[in-house]
C-alpha positions in Angstrom: -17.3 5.2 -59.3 -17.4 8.9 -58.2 -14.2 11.4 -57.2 -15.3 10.9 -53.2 -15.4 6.7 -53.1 -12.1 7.4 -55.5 -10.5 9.9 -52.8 -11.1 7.7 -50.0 -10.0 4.8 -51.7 -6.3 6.5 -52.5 -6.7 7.9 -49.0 -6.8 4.2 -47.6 -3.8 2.9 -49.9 -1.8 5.9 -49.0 -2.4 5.2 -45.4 -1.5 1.8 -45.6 1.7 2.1 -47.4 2.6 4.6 -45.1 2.2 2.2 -42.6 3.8 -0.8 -44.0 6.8 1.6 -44.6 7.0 2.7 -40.7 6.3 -0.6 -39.7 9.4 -1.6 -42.1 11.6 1.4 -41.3 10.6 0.5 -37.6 12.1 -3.1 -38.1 15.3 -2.6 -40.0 16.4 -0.1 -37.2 15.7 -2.7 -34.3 17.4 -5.0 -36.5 20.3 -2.7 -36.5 23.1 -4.1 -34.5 24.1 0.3 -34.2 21.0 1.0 -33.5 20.5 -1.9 -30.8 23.7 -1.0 -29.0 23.1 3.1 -28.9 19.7 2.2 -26.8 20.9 -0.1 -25.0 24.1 2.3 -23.8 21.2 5.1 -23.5 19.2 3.0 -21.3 22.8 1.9 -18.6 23.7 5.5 -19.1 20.3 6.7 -17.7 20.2 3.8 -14.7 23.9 5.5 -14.1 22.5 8.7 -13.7 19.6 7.8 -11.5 22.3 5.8 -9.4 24.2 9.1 -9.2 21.8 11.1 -8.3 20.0 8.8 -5.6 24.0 8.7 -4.0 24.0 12.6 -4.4 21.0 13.1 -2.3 22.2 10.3 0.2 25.1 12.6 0.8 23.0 15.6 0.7 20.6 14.0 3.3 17.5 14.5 0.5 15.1 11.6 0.0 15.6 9.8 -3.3 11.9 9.3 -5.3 12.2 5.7 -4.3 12.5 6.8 -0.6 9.4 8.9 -1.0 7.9 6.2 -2.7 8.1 3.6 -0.2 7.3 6.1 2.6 4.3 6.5 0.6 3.8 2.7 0.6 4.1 2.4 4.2 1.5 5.9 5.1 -1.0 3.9 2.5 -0.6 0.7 4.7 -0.8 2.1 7.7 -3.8 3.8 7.0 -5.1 1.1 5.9 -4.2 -1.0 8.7 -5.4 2.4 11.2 -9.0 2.1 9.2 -9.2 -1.1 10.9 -8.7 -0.7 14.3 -11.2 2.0 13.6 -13.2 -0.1 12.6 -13.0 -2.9 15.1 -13.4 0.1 18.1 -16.6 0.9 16.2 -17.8 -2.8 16.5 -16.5 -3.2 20.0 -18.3 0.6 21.3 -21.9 -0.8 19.9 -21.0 -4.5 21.4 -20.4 -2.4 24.6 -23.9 -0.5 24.0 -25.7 -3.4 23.4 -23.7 -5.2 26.7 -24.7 -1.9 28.7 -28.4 -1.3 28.0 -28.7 -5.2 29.1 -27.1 -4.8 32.5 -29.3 -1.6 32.9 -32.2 -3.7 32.7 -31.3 -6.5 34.9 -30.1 -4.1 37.6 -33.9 -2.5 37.0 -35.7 -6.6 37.5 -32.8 -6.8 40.6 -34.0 -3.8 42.0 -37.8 -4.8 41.3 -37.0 -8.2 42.9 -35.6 -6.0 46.2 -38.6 -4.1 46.5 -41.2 -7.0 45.9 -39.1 -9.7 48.4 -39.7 -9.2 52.1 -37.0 -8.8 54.0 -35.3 -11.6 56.3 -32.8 -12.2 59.2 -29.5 -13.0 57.9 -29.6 -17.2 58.8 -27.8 -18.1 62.0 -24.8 -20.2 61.7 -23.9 -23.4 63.3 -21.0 -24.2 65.7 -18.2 -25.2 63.7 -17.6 -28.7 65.0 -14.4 -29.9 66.4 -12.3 -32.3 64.7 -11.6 -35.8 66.6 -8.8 -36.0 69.6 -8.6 -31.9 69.6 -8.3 -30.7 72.9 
C-alpha cells in the first residue's frame, strides 16, 4: 500500500465519521423536546410578524407581497387569456382573406356572365285575378 491510497483511505473514514456524527448530532437535537419547541415558537413568531406587517401596510394603503403576488397571477392570466383572442382575430382576418378573394372572383364570373348574356325586356306581368263574389 503507498502513503496516497493510505491518505485517501483516512480521508474517506474521516469523512464518514464526520458524517455519521452530524447526522447523529442532527438527530438528538430534533429529538430534543427544547429544541423542538424553540422552532416551532420561531416559526408562529415569524407567521406573527408577517401577519403584522401585511395589517401595517393594509393601514398604510401599501400592497402586501401576497397582493402583488396575486396581481401578478391575474396580469399572467390575462395575458394569457389576451394571447388568445389574439390569436383567434389572427385566424378569423385570414378566414376573412380567404372569404374575400372568393367573392372577388365570383363578382368577376357575375360580371363576365353580364357582359356575355344579351340583354332582355323585364317579363310582363299578368292581371292579378280577382277573388270569387268580389265586387
Amino acid at each position: 500500500m503507498d502513503d496516497e491510497s493510505a491518505g485517501d483511505g483516512l480521508r474517506e473514514r474521516l469523512t464518514r465519521t464526520g458524517e455519521d456524527a452530524l447526522g447523529k448530532l442532527a438527530q438528538d437535537l430534533l429529538e430534543n423536546p427544547l429544541v423542538n419547541g424553540a422552532i416551532a415558537r420561531a416559526f408562529e413568531a415569524r407567521e406573527k410578524a408577517a401577519q403584522a406587517q401585511e395589517v401595517a401596510f393594509g393601514a398604510l394603503n401599501i400592497p402586501s407581497a401576497a397582493d402583488i403576488e396575486r396581481l401578478t397571477r391575474r396580469v399572467r392570466s390575462l395575458s394569457q387569456r389576451l394571447e388568445g383572442i389574439e390569436d383567434g382575430v389572427d385566424r378569423l382576418d385570414e378566414r376573412l382573406a380567404g372569404l374575400q378573394g372568393a367573392l372577388e372572383a365570383i363578382t368577376k364570373e357575375l360580371a363576365e356572365l353580364r357582359k356575355t348574356t344579351p340583354k332582355r325586356a323585364p317579363a310582363k306581368r299578368a292581371p292579378a285575378k280577382r277573388a270569387a263574389g268580389a265586387t
